[in-house]
C-alpha positions in Angstrom: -11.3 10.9 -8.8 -10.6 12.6 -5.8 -9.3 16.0 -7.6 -12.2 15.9 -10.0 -14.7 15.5 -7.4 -13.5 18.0 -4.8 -15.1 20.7 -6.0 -18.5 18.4 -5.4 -17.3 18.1 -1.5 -15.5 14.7 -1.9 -12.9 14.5 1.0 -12.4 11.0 1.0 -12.9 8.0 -1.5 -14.3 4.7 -0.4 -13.8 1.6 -3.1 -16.0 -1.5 -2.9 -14.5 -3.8 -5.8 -15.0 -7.7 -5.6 -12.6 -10.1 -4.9 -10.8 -11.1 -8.0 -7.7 -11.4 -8.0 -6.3 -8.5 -9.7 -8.4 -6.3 -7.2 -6.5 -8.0 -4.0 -2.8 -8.3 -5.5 -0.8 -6.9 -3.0 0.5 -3.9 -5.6 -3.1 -2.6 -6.3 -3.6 -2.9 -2.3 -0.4 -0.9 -1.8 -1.2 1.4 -4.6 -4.9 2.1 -3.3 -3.6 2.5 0.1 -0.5 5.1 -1.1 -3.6 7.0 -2.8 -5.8 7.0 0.4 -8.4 4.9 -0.8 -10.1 3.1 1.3 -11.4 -0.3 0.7 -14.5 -1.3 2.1 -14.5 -4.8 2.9 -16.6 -7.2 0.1 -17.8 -10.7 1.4 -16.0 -14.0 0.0 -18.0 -15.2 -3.5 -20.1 -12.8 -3.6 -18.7 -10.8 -6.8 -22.2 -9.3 -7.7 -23.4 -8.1 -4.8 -23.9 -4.1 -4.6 -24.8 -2.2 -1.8 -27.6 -0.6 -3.7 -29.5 -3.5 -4.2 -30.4 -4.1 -1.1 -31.3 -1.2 0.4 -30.0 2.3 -0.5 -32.3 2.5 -3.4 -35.3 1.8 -1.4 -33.9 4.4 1.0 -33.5 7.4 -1.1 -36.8 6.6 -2.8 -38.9 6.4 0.2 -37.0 9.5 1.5 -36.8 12.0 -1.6 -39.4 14.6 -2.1 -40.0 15.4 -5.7 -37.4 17.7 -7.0 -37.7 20.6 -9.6 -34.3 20.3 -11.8 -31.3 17.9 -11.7 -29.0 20.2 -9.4 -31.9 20.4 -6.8 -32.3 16.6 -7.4 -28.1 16.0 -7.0 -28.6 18.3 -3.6 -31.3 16.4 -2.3 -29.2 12.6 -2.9 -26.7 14.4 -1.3 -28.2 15.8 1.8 -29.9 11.9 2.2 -26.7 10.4 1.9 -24.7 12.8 4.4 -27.4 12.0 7.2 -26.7 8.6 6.8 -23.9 7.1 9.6 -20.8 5.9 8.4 -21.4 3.0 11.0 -24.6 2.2 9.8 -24.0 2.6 6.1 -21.2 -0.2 7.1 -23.3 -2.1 9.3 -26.3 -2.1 6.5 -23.8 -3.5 4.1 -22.4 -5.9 5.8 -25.6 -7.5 7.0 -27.2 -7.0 4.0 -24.8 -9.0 1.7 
């Protein structure tokens, strides 16, 4: 993932999986790690719980201006996201979930 998507600006991949237990054996973990993937922490038995569904959607909607084309629309997502904090992305999902 992360050679396909530098060209898009990735520098870094963050992985929010649930807690079953082929996502926590200790050889995925190593793996992941090895790979520089980090993994965002997921609260105990909550296996559906996304992010999104709390409040990124309503985010980006009450944010986004309309947009002329898919690229511009891509861009726009983007530049939201980016202005975002990293803290409060984390804080947001940890309260939120």
């Amino acid at each position: 993932l992360l050679k396909q998507r530098r060209s898009a600006g990735t520098k870094g991949i963050e992985l929010l999986h649930d807690n079953a237990r082929p996502h926590i054996h200790s050889d995925v973990i190593n793996y992941l790690t090895e790979e520089g993937i980090n993994i965002m922490p997921h609260p105990p038995h909550s296996s559906d719980l996304a992010p999104c569904d709390y409040w990124l959607n309503d985010y980006i909607k009450r944010n986004l201006t309309d947009q002329p084309n898919e690229k511009s629309l891509a861009r726009a997502v983007s530049t939201l996201m980016k202005k975002i904090p990293k803290e409060a992305f984390k804080i947001k999902l940890l309260t939120n979930c």
